[in-house]
Backbone as CSV, one residue per row, in Angstrom:
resi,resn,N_x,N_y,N_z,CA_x,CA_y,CA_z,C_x,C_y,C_z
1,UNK,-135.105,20.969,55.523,-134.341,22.202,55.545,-132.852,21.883,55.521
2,UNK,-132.390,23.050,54.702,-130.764,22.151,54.701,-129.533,23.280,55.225
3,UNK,-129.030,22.371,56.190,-127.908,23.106,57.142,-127.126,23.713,56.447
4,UNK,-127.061,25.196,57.173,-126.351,26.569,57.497,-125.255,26.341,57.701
5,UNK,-123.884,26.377,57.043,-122.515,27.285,57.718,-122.263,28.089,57.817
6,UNK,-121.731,29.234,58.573,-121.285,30.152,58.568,-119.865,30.295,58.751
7,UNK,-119.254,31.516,58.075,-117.715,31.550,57.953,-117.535,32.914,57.718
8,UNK,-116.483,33.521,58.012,-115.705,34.823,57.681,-115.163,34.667,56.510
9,UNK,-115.228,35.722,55.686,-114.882,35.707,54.503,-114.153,36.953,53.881
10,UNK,-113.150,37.270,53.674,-112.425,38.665,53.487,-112.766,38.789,51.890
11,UNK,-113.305,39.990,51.519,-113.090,40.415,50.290,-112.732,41.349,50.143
12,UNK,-112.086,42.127,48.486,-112.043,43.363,48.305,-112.721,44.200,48.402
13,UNK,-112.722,45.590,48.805,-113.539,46.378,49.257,-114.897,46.771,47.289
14,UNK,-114.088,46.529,46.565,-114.873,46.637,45.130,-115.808,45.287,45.037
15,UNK,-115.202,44.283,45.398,-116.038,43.158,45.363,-117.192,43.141,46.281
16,UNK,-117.422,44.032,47.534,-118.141,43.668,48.087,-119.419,45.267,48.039
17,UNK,-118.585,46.111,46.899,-119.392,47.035,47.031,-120.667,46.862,45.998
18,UNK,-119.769,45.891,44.932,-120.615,44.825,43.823,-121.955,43.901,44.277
19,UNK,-121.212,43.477,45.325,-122.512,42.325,46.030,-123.646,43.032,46.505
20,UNK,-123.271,44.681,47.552,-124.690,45.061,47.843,-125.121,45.462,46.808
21,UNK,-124.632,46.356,45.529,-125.202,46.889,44.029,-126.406,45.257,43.693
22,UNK,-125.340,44.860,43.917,-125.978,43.654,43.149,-127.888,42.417,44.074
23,UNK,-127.123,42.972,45.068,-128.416,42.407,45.955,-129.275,43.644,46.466
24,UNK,-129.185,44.464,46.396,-130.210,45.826,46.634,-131.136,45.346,45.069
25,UNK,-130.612,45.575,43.832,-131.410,45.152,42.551,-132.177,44.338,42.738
26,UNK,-131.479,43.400,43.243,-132.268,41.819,43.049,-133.290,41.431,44.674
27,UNK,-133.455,42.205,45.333,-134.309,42.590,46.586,-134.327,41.030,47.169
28,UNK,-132.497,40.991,47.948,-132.200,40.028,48.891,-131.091,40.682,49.386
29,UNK,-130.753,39.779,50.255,-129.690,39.783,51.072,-128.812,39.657,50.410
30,UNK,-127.375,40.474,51.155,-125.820,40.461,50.559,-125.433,38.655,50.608
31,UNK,-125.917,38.190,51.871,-125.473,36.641,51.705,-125.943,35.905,50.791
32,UNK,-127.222,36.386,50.334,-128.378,35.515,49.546,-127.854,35.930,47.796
33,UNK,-127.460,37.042,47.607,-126.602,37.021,46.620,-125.376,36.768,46.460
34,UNK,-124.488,36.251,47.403,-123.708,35.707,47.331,-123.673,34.161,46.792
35,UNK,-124.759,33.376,47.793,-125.095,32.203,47.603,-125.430,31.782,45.988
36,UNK,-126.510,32.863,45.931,-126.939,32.903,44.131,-125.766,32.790,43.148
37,UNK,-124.855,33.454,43.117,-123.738,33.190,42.658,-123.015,32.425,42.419
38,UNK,-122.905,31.885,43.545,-122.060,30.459,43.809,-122.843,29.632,43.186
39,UNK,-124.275,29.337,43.239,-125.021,28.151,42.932,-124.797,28.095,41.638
40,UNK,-125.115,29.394,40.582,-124.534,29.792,39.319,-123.645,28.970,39.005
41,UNK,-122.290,29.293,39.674,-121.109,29.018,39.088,-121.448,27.172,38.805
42,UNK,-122.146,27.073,40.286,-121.976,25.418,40.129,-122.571,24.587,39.096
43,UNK,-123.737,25.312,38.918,-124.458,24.722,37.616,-123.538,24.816,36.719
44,UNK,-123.064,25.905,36.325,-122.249,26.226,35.037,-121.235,24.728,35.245
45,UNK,-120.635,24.972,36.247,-119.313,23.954,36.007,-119.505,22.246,35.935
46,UNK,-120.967,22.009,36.432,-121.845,21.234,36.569,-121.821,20.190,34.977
47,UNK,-122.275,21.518,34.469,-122.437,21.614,32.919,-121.691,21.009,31.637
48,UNK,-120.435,21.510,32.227,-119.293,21.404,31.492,-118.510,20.154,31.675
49,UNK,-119.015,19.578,33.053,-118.381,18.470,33.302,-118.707,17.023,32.368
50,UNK,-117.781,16.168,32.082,-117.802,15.389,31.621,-118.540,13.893,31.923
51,UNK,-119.818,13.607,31.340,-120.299,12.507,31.575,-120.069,11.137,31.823
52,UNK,-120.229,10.434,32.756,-119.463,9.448,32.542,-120.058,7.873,32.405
């Protein structure tokens, strides 16, 4: 199992009205679509990175 941080996180009130839109759809949690996101991005940038 792999360790939990937790942190405060300020967003815009549009950004975060996005995240529940967006995690009510996808039947998880506001954090759990948050996370999804992020993991996203990382693959993506993952991606793009240069082999070495």
């Amino acid at each position: 199992m792999q360790q939990q941080v937790q942190f405060k996180l300020n967003i815009p009130t549009d950004v975060k009205s996005w995240v529940e839109e967006k995690a009510l759809a996808n039947l998880r949690s506001q954090g759990a679509e948050i996370v999804a996101c992020l993991r996203e991005k990382m693959q993506a940038a993952d991606a793009h990175r240069p082999q070495s």
